[in-house]
MARLOKE-992137 format. One record per residue (C-alpha): x, y, z; residue in three letters. Coordinates in steps of 0.5 Angstrom, whole numbers. Last residue first. Layout:
BEGIN
bati X:X&Y:Y&Z:Z&zator:ala;
...
REM end
This chain:
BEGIN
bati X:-5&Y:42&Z:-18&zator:unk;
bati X:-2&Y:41&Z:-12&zator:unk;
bati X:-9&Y:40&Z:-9&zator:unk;
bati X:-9&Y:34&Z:-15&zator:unk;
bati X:-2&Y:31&Z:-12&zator:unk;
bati X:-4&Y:31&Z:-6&zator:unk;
bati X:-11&Y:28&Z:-5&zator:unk;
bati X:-7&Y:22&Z:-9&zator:unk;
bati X:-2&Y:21&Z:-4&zator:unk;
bati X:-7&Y:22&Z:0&zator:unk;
bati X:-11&Y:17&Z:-2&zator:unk;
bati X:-4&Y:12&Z:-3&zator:unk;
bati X:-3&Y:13&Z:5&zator:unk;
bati X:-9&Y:10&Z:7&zator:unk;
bati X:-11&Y:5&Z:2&zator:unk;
bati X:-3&Y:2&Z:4&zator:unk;
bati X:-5&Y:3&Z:12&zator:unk;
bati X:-11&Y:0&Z:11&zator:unk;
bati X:-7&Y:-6&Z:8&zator:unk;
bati X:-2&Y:-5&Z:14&zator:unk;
bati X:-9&Y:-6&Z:19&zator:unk;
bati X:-11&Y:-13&Z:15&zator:unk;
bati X:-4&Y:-16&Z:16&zator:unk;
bati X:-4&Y:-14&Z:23&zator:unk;
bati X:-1&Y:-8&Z:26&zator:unk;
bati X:0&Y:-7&Z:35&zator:unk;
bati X:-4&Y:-7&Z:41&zator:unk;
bati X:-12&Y:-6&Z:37&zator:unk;
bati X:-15&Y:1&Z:38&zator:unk;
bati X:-8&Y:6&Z:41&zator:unk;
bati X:-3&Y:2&Z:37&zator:unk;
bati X:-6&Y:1&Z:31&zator:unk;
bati X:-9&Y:9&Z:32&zator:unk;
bati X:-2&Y:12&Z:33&zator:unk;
bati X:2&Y:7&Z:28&zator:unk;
bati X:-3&Y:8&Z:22&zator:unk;
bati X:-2&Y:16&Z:25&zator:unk;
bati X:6&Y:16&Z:24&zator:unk;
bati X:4&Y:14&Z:17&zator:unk;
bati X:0&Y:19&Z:15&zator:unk;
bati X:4&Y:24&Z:17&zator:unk;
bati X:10&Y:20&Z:13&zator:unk;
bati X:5&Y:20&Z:6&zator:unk;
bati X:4&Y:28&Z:7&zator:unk;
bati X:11&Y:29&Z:9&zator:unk;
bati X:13&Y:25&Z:2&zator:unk;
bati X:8&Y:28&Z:-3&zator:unk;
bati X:10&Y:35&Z:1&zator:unk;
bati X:18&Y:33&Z:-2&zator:unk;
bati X:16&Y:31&Z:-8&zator:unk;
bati X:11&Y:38&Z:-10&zator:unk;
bati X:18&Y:42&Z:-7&zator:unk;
bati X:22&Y:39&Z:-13&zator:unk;
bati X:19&Y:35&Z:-18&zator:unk;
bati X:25&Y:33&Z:-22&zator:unk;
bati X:30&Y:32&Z:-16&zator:unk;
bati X:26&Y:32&Z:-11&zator:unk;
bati X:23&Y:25&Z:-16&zator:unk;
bati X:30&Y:22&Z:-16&zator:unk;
bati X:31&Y:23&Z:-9&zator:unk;
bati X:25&Y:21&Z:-6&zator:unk;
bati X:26&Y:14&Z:-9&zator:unk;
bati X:34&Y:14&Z:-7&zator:unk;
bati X:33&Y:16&Z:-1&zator:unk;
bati X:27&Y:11&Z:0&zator:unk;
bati X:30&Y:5&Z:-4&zator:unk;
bati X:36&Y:6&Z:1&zator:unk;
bati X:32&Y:5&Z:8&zator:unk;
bati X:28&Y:-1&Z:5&zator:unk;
bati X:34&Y:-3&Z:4&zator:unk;
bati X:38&Y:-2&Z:11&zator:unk;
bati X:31&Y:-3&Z:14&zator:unk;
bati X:32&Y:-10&Z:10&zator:unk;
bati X:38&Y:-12&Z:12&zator:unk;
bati X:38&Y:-11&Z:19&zator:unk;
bati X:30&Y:-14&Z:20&zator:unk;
bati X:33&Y:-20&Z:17&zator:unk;
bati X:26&Y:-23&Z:16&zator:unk;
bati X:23&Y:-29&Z:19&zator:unk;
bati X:18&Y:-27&Z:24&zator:unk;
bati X:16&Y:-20&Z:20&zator:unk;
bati X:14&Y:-24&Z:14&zator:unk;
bati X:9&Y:-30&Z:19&zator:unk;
bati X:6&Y:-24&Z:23&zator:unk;
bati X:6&Y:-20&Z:17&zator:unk;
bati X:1&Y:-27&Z:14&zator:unk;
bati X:-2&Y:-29&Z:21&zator:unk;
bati X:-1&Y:-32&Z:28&zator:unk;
bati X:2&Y:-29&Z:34&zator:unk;
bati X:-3&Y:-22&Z:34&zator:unk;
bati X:-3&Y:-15&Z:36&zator:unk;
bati X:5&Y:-14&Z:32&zator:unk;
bati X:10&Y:-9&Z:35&zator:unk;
bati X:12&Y:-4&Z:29&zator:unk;
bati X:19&Y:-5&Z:26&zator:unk;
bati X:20&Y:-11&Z:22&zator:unk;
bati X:13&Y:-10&Z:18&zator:unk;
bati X:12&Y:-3&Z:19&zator:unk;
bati X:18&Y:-2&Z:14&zator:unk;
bati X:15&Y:-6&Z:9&zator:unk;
bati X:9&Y:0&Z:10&zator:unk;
bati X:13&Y:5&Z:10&zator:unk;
bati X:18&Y:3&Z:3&zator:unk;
bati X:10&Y:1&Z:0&zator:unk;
bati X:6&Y:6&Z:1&zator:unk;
bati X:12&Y:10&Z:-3&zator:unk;
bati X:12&Y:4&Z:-9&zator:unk;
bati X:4&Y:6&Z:-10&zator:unk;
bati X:5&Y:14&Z:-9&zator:unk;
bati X:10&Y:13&Z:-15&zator:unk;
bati X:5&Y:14&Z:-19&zator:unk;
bati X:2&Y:20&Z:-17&zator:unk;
bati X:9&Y:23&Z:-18&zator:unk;
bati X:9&Y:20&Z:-26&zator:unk;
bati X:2&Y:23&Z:-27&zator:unk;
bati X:5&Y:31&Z:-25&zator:unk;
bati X:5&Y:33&Z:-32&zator:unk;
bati X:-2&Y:29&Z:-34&zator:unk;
bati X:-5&Y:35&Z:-29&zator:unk;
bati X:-9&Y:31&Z:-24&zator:unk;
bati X:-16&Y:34&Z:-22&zator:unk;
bati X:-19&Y:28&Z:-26&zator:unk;
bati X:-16&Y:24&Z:-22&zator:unk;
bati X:-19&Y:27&Z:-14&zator:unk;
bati X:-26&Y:26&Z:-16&zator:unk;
bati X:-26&Y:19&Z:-18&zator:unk;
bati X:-21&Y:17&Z:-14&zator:unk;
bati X:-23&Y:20&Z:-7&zator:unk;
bati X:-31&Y:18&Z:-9&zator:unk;
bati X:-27&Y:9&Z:-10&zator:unk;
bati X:-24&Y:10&Z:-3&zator:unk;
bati X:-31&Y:13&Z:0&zator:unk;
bati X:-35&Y:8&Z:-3&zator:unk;
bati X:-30&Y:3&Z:0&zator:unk;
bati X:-31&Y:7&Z:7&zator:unk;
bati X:-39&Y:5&Z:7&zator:unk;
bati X:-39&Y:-2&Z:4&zator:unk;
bati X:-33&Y:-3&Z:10&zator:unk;
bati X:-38&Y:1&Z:14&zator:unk;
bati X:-44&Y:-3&Z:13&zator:unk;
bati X:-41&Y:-10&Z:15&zator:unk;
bati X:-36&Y:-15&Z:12&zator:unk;
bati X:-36&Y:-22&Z:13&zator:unk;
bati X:-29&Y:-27&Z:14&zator:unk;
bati X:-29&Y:-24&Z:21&zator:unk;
bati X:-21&Y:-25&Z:22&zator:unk;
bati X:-21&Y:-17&Z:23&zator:unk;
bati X:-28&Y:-18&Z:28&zator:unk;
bati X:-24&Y:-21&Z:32&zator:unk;
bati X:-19&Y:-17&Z:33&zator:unk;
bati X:-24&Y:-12&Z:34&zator:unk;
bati X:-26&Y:-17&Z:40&zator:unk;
bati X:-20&Y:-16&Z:43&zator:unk;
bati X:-19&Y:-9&Z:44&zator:unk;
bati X:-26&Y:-7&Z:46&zator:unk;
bati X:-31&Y:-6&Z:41&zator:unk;
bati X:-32&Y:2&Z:38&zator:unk;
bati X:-35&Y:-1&Z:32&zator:unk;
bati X:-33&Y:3&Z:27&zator:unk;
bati X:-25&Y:2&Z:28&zator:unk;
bati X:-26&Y:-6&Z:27&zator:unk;
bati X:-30&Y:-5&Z:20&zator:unk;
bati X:-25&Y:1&Z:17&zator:unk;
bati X:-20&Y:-4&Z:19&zator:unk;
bati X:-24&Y:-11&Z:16&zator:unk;
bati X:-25&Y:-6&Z:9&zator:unk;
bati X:-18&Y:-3&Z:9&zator:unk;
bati X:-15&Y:-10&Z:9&zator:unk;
bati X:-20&Y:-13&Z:4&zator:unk;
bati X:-17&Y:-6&Z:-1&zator:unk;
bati X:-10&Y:-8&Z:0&zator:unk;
bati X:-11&Y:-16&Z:-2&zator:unk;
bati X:-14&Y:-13&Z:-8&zator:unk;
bati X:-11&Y:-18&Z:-12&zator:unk;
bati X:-6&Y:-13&Z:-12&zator:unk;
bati X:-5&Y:-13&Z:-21&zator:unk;
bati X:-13&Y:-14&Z:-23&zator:unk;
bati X:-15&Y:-9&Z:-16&zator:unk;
bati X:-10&Y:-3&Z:-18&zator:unk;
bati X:-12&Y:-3&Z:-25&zator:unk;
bati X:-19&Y:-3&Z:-23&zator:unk;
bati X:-18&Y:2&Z:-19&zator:unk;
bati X:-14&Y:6&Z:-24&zator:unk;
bati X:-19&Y:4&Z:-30&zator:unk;
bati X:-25&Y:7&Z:-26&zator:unk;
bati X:-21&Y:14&Z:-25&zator:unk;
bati X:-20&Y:14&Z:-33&zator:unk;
bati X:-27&Y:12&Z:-35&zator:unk;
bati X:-30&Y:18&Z:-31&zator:unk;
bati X:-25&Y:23&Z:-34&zator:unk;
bati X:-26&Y:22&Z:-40&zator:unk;
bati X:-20&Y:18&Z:-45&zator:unk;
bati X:-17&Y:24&Z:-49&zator:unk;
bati X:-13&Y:19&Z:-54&zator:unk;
bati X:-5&Y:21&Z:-52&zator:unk;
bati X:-8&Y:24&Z:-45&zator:unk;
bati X:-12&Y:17&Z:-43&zator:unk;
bati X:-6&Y:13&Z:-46&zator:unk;
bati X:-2&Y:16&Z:-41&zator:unk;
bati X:-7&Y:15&Z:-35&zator:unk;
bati X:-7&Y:8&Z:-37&zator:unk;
bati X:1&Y:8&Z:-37&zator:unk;
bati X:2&Y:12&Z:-31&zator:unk;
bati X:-2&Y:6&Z:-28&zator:unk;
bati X:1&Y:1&Z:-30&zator:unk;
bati X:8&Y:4&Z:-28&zator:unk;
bati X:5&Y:5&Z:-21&zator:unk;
bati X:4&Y:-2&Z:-20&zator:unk;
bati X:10&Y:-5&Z:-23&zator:unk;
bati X:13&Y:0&Z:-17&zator:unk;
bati X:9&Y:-2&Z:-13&zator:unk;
bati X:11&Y:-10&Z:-13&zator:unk;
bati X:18&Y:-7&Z:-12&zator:unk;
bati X:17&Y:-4&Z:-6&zator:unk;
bati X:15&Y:-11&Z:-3&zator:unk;
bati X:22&Y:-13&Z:-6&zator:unk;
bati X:25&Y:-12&Z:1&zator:unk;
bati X:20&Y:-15&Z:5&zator:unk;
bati X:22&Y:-21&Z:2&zator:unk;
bati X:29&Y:-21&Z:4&zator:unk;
bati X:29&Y:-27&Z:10&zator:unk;
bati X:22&Y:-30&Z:6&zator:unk;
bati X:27&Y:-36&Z:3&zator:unk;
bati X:29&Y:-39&Z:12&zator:unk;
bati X:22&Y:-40&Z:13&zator:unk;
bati X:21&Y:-44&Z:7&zator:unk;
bati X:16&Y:-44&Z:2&zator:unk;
bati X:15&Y:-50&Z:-4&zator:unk;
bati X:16&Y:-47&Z:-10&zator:unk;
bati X:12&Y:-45&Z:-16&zator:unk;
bati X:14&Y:-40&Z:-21&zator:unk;
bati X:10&Y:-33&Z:-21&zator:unk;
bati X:5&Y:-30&Z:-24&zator:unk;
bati X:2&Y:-24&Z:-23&zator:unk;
bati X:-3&Y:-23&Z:-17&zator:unk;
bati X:1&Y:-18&Z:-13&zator:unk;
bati X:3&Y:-18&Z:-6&zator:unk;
bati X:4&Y:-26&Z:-4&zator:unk;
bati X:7&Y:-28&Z:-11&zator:unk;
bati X:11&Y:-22&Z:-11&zator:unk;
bati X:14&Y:-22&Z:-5&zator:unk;
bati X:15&Y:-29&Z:-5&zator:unk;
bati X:18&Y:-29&Z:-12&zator:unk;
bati X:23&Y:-24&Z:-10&zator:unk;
bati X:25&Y:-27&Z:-4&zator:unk;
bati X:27&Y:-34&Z:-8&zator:unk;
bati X:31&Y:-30&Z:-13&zator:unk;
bati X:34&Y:-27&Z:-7&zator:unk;
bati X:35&Y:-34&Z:-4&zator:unk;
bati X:38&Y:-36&Z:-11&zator:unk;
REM end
């Protein structure tokens, strides 16, 4: 029962498909953020679906980068993308520390958030039709990587504030439990797509993983930690250059 519990909190916290009801306790979010993964996986098998019938009926180009995004924002919520667009607010306006926390919590959005949001959107929309159909199920699998880092960000990174939905994640996880899991859902993932895709899978991976390592350079440096809002941006982050990748490659 408590990973059933665990699941359906990461499911109904990360993704907008529905879940049963039930009250949240501290103690049923110890293991949630091991089912982070999981939620990209339902993602990224959308979105090998969408990009299948788009090869099978000859989809054009434009029609097929808009449904990813829209596919991307129906499943999420959007959650990930509100984030990026606080984030890219926050760094653009070269504020102490505190008050780009502030800005974080601003329920407003600014001129760069419009601005980095029409640069997520041109990233897909001329980066897809680059991707050759034969290399979709590694585009897909970006979203279930993004996720393995970005979980494991949450129980190991420093948080920049005491309150908040990671601060919440991070508070009552098993971090040994859940860095073990995180850690074989990595070994296992890369290994099935090392074993099919070979040297692509492996840049895909050390492509995402330098993006990484710069989320927690630059949230560290800019605000003293992560928030929810900065591992959104991270997420945004690491899947457009899963994607970028994926079509340089091709």
């Amino acid at each position: 029962m408590p990973v059933l519990k665990a699941f359906i909190i990461a499911f109904g916290t990360y993704s907008k498909l529905p879940v049963p009801y039930f009250e949240w306790k501290e103690k049923d979010m110890e293991y949630s953020v091991c089912f982070f993964p999981f939620t990209g996986l339902f993602l990224g098998a959308a979105e090998w679906f969408w990009l299948w019938l788009c090869n099978k009926y000859g989809i054009g180009s434009m029609a097929k980068a808009a449904a990813v995004i829209i596919i991307n924002i129906l499943i999420t919520g959007g959650i990930h993308i509100d984030g990026y667009m606080d984030t890219m607010d926050a760094l653009h306006s070269y504020q102490p520390q505190d008050k780009k926390l502030q800005i974080l919590k601003d329920a407003h959005i600014g001129a760069f958030a419009v601005i980095m949001f029409s640069v997520y959107i041109l990233v897909y929309a001329g980066t897809l039709p680059e991707i050759n159909y034969n290399i979709t199920p590694l585009f897909a699998c970006t979203f279930v990587f993004s996720r393995i880092f970005s979980g494991f960000s949450v129980v190991t990174f420093k948080g920049a504030k005491k309150e908040g939905m990671l601060y919440s994640f991070s508070k009552s996880a098993n971090r040994n439990i859940v860095c073990t899991t995180l850690v074989m859902e990595f070994l296992l993932m890369a290994s099935v797509m090392v074993y099919f895709y070979g040297i692509k899978a492996v840049i895909i991976i050390l492509g995402m993983l330098i993006v990484f390592f710069y989320y927690r350079y630059k949230s560290y440096k800019e605000f003293g930690g992560i928030t929810g809002d900065l591992a959104g941006w991270f997420l945004c982050l690491c899947e457009m250059a899963g994607t970028l990748i994926c079509a340089i490659m091709q």
